[in-house]
DRENTORKOL-3810 file (N, C-alpha, C; in nm, 4 decimals):
REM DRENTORKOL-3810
@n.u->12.0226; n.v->8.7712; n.w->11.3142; ca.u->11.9759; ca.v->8.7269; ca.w->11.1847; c.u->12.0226; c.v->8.5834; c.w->11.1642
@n.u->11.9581; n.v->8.5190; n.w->11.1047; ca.u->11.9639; ca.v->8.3820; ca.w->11.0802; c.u->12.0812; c.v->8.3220; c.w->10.9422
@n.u->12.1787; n.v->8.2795; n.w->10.9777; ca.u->12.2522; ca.v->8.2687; ca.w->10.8874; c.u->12.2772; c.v->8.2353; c.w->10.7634
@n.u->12.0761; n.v->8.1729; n.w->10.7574; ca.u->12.0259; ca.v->8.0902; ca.w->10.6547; c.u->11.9718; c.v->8.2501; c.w->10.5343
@n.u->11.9636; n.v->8.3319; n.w->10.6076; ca.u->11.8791; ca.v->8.4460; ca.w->10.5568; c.u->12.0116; c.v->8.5058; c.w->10.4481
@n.u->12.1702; n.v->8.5419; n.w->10.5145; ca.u->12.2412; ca.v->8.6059; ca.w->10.4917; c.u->12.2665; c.v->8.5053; c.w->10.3885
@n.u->12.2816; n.v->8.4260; n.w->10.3431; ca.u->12.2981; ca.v->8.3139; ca.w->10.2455; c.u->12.2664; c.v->8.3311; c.w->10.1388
@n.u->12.1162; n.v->8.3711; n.w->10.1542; ca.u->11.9848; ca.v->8.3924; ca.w->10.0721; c.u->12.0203; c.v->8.5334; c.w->9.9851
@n.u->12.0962; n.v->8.6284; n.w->10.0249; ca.u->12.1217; ca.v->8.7242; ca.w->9.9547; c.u->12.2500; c.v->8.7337; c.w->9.8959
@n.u->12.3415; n.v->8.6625; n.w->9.9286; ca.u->12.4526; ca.v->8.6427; ca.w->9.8714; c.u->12.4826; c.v->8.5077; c.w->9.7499
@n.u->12.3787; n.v->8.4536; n.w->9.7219; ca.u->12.3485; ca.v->8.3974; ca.w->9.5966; c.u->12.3383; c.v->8.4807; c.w->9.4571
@n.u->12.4227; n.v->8.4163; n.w->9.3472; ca.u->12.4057; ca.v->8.4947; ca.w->9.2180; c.u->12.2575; c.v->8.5025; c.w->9.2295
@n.u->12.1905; n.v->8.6570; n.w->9.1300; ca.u->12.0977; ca.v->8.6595; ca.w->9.1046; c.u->11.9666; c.v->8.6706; c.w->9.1914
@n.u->12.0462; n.v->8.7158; n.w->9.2897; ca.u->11.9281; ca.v->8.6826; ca.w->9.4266; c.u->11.8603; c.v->8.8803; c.w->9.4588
@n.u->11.9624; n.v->8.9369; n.w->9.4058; ca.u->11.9395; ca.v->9.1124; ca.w->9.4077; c.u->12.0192; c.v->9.1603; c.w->9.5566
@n.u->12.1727; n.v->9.0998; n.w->9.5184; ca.u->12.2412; ca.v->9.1442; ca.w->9.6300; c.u->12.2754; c.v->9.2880; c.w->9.5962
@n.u->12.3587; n.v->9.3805; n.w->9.6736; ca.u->12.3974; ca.v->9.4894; ca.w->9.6414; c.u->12.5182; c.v->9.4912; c.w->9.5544
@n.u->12.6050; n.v->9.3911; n.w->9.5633; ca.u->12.6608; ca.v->9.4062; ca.w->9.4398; c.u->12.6403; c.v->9.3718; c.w->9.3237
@n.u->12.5548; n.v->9.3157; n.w->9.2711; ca.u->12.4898; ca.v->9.2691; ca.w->9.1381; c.u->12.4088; c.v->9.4046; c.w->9.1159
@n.u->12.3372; n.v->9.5104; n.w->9.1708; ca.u->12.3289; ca.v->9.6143; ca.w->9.1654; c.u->12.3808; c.v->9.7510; c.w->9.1570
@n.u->12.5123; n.v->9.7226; n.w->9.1811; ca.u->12.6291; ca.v->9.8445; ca.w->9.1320; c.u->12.6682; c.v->9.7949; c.w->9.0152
@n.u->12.7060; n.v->9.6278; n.w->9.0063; ca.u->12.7146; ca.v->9.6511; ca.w->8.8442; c.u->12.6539; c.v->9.6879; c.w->8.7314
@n.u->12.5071; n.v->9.6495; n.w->8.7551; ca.u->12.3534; ca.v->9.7238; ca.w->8.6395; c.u->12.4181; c.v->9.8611; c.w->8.6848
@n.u->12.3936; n.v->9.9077; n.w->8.8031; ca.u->12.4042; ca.v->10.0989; ca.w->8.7721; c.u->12.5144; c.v->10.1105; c.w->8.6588
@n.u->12.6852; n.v->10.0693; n.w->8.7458; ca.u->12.7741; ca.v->10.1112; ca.w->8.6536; c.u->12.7709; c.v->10.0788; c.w->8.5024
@n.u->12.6847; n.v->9.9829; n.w->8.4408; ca.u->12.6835; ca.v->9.9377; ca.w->8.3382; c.u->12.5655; c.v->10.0297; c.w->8.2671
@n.u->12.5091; n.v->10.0530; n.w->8.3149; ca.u->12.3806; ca.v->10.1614; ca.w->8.2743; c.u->12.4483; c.v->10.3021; c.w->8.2381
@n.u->12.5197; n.v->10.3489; n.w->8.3488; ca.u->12.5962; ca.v->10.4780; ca.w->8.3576; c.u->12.7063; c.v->10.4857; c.w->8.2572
@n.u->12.7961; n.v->10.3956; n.w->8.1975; ca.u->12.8714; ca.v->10.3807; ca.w->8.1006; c.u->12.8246; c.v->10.3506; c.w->7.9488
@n.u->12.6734; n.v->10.2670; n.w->7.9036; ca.u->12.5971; ca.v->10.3044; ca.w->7.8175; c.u->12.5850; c.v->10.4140; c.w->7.7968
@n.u->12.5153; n.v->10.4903; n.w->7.8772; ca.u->12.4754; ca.v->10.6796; ca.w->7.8500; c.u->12.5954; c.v->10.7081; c.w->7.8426
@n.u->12.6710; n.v->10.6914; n.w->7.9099; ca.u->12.7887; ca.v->10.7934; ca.w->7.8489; c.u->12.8469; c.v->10.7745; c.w->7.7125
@n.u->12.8632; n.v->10.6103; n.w->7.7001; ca.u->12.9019; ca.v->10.6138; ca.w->7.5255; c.u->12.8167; c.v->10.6950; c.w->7.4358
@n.u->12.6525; n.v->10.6461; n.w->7.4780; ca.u->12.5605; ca.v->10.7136; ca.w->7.3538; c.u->12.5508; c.v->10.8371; c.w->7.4224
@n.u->12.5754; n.v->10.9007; n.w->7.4743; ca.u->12.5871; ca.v->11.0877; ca.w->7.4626; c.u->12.7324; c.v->11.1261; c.w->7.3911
@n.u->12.8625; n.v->11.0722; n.w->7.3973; ca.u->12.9424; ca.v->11.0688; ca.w->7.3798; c.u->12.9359; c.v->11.0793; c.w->7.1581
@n.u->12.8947; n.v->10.9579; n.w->7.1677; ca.u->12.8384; ca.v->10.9161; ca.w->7.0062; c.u->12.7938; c.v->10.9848; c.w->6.9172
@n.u->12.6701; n.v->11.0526; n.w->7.0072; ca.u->12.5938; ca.v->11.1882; ca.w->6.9629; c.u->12.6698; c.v->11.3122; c.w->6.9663
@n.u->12.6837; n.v->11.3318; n.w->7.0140; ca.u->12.7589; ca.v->11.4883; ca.w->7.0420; c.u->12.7732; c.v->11.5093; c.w->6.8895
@n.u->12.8474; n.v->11.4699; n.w->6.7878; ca.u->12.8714; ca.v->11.5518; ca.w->6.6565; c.u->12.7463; c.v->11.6088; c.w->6.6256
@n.u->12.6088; n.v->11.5592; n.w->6.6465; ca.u->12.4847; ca.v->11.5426; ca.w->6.5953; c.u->12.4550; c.v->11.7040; c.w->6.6285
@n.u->12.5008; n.v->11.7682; n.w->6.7306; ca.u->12.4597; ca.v->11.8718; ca.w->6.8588; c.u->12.5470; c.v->11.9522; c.w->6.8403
@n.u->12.6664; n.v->11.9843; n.w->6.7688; ca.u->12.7761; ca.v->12.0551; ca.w->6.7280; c.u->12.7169; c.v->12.1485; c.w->6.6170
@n.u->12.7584; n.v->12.2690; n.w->6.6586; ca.u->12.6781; ca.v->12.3620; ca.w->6.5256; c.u->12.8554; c.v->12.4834; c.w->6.4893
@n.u->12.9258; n.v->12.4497; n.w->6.5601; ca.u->13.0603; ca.v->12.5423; ca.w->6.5569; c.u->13.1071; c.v->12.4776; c.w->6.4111
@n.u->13.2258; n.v->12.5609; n.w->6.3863; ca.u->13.2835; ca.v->12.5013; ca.w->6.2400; c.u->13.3600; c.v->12.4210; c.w->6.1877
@n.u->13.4468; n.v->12.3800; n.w->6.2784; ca.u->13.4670; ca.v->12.2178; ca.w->6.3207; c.u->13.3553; c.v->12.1130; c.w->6.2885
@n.u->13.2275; n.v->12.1211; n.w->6.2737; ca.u->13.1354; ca.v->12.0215; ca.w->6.2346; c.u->13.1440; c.v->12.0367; c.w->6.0899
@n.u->13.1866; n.v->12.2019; n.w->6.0044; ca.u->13.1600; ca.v->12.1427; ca.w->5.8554; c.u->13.2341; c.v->12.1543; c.w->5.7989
@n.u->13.2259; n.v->12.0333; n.w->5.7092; ca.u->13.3405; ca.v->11.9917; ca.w->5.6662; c.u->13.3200; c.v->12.0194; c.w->5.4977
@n.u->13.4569; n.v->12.0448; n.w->5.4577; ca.u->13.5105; ca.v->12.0849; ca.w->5.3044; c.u->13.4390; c.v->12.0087; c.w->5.2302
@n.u->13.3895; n.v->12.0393; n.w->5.1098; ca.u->13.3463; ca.v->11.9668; ca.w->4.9831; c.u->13.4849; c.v->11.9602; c.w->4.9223
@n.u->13.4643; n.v->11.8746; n.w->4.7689; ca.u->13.5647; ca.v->11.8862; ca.w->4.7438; c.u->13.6467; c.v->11.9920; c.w->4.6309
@n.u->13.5932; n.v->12.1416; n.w->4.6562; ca.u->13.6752; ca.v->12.2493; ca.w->4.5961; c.u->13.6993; c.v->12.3009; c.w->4.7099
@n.u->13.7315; n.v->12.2703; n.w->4.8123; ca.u->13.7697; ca.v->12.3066; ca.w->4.9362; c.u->13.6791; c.v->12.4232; c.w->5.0408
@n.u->13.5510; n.v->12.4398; n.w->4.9464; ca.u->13.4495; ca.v->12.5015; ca.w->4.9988; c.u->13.3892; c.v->12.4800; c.w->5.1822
@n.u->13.4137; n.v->12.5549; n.w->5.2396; ca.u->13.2845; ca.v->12.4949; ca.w->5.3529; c.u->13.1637; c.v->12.5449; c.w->5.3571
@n.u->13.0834; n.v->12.4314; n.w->5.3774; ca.u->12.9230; ca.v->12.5064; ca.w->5.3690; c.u->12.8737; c.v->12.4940; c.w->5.5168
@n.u->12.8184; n.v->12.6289; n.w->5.5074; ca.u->12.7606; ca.v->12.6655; ca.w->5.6405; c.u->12.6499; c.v->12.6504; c.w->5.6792
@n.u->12.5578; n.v->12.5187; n.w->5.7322; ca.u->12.4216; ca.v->12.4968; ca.w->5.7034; c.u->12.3634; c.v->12.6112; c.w->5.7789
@n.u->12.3940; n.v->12.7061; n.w->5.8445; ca.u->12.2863; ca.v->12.7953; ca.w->5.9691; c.u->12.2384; c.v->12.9179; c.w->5.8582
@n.u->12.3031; n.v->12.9212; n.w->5.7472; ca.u->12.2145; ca.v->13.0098; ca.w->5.6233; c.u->12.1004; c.v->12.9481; c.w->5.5511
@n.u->12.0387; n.v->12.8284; n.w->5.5807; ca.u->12.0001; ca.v->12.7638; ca.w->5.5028; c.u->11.8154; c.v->12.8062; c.w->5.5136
@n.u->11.7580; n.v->12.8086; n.w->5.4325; ca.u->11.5773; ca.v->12.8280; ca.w->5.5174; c.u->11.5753; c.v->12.6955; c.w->5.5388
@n.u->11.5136; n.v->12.6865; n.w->5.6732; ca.u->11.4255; ca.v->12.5679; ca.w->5.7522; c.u->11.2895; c.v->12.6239; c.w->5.7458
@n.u->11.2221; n.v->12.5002; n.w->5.6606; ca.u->11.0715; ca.v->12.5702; ca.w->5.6562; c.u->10.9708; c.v->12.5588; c.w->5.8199
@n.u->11.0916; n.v->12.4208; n.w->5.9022; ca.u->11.0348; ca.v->12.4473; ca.w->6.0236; c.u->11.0531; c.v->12.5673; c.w->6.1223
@n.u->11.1171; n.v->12.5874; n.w->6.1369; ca.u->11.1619; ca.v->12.6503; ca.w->6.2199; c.u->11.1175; c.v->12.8119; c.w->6.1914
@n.u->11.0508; n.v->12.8726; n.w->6.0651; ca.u->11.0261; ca.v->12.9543; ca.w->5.9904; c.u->10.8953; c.v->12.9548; c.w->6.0618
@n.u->10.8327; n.v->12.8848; n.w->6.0921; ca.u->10.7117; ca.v->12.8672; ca.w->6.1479; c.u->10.5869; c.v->12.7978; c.w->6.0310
@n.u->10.6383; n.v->12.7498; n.w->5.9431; ca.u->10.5835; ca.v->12.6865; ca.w->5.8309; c.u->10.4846; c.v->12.5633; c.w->5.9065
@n.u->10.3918; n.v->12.5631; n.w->5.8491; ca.u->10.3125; ca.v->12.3931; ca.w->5.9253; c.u->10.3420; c.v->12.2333; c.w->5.7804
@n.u->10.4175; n.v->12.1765; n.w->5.9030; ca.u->10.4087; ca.v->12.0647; ca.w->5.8590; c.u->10.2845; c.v->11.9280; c.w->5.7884
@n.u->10.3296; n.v->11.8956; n.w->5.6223; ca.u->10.2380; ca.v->11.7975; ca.w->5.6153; c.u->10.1870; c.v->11.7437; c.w->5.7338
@n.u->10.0347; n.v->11.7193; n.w->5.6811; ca.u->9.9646; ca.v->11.6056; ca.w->5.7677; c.u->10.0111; c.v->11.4418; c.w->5.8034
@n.u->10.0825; n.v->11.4371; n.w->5.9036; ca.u->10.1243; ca.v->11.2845; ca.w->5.9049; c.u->10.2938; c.v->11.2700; c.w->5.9097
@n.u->10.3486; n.v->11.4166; n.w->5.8956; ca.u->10.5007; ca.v->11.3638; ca.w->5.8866; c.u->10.5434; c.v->11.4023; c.w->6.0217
@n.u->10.6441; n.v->11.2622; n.w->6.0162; ca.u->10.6981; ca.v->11.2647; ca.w->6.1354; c.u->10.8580; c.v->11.2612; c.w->6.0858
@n.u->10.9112; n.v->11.3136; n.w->6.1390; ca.u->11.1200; ca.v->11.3420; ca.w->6.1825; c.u->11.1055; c.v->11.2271; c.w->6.2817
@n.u->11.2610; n.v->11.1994; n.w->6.1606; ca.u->11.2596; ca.v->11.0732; ca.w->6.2607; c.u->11.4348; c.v->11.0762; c.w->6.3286
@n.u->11.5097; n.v->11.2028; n.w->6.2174; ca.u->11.6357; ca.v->11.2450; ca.w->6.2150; c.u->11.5661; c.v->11.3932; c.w->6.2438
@n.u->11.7072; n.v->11.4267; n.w->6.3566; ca.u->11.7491; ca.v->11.5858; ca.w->6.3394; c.u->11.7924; c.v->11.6131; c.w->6.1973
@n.u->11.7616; n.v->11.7439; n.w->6.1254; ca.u->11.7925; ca.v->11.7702; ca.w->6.0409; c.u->11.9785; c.v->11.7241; c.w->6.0210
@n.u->12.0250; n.v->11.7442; n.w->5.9171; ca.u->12.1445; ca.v->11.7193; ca.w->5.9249; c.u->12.2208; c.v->11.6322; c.w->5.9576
@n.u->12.1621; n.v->11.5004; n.w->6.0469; ca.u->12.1833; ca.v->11.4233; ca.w->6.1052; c.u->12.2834; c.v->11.2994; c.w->6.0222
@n.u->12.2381; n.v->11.3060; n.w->5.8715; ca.u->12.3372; ca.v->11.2236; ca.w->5.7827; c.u->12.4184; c.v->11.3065; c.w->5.7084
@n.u->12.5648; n.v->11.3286; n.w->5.7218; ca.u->12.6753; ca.v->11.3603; ca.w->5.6964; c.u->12.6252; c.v->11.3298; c.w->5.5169
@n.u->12.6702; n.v->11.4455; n.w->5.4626; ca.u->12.7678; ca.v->11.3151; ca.w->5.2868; c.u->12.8724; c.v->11.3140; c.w->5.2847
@n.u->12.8903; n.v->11.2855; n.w->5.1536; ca.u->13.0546; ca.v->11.2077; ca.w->5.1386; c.u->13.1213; c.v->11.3181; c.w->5.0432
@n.u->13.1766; n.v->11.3471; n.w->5.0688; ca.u->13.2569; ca.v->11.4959; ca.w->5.0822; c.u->13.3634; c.v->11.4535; c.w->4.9525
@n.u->13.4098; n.v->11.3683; n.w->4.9881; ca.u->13.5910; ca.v->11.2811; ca.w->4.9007; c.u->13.5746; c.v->11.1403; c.w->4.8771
@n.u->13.4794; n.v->11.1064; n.w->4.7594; ca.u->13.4223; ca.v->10.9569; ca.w->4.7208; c.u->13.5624; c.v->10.8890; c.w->4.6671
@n.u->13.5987; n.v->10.7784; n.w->4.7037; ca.u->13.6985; ca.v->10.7248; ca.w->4.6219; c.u->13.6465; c.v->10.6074; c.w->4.4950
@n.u->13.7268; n.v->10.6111; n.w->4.3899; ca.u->13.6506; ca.v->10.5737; ca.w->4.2939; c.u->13.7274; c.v->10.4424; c.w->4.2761
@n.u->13.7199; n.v->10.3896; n.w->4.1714; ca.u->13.7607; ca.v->10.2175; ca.w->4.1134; c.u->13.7546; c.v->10.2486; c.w->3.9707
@n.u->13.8360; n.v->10.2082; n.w->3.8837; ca.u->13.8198; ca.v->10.1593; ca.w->3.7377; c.u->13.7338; c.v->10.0770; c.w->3.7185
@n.u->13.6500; n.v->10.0779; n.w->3.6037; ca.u->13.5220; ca.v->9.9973; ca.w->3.6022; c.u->13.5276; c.v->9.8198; c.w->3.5707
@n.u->13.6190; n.v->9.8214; n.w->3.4957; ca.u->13.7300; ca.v->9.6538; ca.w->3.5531; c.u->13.7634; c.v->9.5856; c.w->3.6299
@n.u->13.7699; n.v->9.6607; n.w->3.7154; ca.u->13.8100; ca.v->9.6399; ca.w->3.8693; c.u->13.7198; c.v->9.6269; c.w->3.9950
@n.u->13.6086; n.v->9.6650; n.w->3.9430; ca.u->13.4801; ca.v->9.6532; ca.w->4.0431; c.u->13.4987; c.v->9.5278; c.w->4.0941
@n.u->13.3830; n.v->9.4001; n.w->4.0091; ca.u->13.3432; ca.v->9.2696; ca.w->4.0479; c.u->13.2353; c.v->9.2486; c.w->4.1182
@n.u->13.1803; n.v->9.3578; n.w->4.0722; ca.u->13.0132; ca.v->9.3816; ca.w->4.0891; c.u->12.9444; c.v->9.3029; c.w->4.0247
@n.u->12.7883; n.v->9.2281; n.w->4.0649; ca.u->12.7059; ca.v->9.1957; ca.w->3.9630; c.u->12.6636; c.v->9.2531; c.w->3.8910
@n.u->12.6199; n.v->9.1751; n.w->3.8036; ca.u->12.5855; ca.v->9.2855; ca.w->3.6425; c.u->12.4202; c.v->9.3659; c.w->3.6747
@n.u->12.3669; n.v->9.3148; n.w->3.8218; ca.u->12.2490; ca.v->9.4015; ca.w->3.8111; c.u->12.2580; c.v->9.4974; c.w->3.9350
@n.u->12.3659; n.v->9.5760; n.w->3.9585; ca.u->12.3925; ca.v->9.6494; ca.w->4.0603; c.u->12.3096; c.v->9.7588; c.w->4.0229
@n.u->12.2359; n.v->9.8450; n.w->4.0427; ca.u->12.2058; ca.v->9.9884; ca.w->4.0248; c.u->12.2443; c.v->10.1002; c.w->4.0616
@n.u->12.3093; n.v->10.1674; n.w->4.0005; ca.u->12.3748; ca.v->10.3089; ca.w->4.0359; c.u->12.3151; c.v->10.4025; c.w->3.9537
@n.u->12.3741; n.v->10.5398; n.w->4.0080; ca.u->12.3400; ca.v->10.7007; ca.w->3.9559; c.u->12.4464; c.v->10.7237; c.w->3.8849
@n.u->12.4401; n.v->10.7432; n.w->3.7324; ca.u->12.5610; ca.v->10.7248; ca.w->3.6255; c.u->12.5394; c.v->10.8942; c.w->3.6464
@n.u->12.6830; n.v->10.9497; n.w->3.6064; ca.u->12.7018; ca.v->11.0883; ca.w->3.6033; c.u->12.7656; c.v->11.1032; c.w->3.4793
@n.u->12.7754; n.v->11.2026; n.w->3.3903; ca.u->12.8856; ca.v->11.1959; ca.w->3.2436; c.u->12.8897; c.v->11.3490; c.w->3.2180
@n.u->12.9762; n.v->11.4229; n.w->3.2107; ca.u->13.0078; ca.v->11.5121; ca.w->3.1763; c.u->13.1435; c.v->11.5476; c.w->3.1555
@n.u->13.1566; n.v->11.6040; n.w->2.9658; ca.u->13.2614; ca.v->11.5701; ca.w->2.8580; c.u->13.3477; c.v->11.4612; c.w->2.8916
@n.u->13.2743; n.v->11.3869; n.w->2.8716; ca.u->13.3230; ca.v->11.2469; ca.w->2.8424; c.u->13.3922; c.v->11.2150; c.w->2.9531
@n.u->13.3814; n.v->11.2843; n.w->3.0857; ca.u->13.4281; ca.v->11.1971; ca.w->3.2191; c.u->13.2900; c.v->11.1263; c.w->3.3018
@n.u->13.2867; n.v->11.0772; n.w->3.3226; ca.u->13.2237; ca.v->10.9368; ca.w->3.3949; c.u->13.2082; c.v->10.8740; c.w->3.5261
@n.u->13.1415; n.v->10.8375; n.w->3.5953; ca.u->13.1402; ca.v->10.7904; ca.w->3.7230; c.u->13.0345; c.v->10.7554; c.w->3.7725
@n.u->12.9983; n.v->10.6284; n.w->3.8699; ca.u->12.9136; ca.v->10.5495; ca.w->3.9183; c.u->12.8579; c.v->10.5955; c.w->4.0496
@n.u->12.7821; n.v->10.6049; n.w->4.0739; ca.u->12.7955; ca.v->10.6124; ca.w->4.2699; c.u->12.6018; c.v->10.4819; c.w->4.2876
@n.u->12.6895; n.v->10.4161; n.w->4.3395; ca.u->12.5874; ca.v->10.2574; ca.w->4.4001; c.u->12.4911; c.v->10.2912; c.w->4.4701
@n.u->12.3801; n.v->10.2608; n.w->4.4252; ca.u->12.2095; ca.v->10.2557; ca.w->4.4909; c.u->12.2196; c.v->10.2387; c.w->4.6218
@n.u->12.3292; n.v->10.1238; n.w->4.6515; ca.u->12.2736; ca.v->10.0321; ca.w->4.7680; c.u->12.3882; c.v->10.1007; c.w->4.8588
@n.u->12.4642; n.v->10.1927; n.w->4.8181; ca.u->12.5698; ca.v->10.3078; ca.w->4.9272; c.u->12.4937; c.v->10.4116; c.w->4.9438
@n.u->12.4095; n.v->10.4815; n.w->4.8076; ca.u->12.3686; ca.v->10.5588; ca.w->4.9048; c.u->12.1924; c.v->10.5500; c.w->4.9581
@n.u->12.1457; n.v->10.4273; n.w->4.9644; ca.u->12.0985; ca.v->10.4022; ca.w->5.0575; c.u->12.1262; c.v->10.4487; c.w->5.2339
@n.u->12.2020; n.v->10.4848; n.w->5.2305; ca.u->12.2887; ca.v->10.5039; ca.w->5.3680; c.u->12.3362; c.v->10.6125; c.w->5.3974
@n.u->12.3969; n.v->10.6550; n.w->5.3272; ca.u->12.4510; ca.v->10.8332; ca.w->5.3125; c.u->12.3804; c.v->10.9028; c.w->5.2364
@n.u->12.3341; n.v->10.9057; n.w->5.1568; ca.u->12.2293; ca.v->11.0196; ca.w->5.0913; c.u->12.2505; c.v->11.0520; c.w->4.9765
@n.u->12.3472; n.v->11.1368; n.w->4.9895; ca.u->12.4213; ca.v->11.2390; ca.w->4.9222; c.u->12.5574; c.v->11.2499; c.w->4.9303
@n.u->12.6351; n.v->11.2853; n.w->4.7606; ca.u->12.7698; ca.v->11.2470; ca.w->4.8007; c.u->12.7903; c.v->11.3987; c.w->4.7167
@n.u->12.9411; n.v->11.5253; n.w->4.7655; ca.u->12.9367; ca.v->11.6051; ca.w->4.6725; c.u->13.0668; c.v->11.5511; c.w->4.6469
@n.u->13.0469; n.v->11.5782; n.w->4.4956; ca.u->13.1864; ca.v->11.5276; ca.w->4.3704; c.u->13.2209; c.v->11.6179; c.w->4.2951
@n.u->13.3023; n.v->11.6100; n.w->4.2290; ca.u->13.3573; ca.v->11.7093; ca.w->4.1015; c.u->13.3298; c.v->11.5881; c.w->3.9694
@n.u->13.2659; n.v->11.6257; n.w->3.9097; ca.u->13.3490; ca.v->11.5470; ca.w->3.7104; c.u->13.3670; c.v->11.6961; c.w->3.6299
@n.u->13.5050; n.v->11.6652; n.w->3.5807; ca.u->13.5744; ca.v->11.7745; ca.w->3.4973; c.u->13.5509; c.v->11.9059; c.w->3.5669
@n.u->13.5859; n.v->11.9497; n.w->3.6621; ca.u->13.5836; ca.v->12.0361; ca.w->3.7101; c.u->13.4488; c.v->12.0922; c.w->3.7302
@n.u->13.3313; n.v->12.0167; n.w->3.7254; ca.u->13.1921; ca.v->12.0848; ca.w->3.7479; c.u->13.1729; c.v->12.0223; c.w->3.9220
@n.u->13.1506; n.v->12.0968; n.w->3.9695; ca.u->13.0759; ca.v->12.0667; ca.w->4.0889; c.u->12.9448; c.v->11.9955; c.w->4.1066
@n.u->12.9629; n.v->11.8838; n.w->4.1797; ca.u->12.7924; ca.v->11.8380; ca.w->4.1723; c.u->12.7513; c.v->11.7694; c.w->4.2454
@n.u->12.6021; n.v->11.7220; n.w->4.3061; ca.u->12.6045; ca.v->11.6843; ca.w->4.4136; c.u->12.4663; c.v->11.5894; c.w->4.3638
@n.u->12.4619; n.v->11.4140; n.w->4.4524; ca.u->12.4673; ca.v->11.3067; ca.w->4.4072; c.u->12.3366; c.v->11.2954; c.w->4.4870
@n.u->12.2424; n.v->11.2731; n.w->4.4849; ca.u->12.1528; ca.v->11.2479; ca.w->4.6112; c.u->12.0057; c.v->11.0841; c.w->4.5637
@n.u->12.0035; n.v->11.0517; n.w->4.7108; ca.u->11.8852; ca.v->10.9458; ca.w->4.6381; c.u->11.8113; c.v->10.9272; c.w->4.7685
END
């Protein structure tokens, strides 16, 4: 072989064999993070559910799924999440309303019951969903 040839493949970027174990190994360590990542998603044991806050656990596998029931889905909807797939917020921590430093046109879901009070932000649960809370000892659950 021509020494000019062996040259030719041992240039960055040229598709030597080691520039090719690194894509594999780098490919192979992606999947493993994102299977790794997922896994809670795929967990149905009781370790996945977690306490509200009267120390309740709720057991979603009692729940009716109208899919799975054999129900037919609207025309046009598509899942884009496994069911369940967004957690809520179980233990919201709160702020005195002084203490925010929010703009004055924030939008939230005001809650009031006997005269206890509490905010939960448009633009949080944009993201989480649903939060379950207590005011005055009522149980209640926050959703948007």
């Amino acid at each position: 072989m021509d020494p000019s040839e062996t040259d030719r493949f041992s240039e960055p970027g040229s598709g030597s064999p080691r520039h090719g174990l690194i894509f594999v190994t780098a490919v192979v360590f992606l999947v493993a993070v994102t299977a790794w990542a997922m896994l809670p998603l795929f967990r149905s044991d009781s370790a996945n559910q977690a306490a509200g806050p009267s120390g309740v656990r709720v057991d979603p596998s009692g729940v009716y799924n109208p899919v799975t029931a054999g129900e037919p889905l609207p025309d046009g909807f598509r899942q884009l999440l496994p069911r369940d797939a967004i957690l809520p917020v179980y233990e919201p921590v709160f702020v005195e309303a002084g203490n925010i430093g929010w703009d004055g046109d924030i939008e939230v879901i005001g809650v009031e019951i006997d005269g206890e009070a509490k905010a939960y932000p448009v633009s949080f649960l944009n993201g989480r969903e649903m939060v379950i809370d207590e005011i005055a000892d009522v149980p209640i659950v926050v959703t948007w």
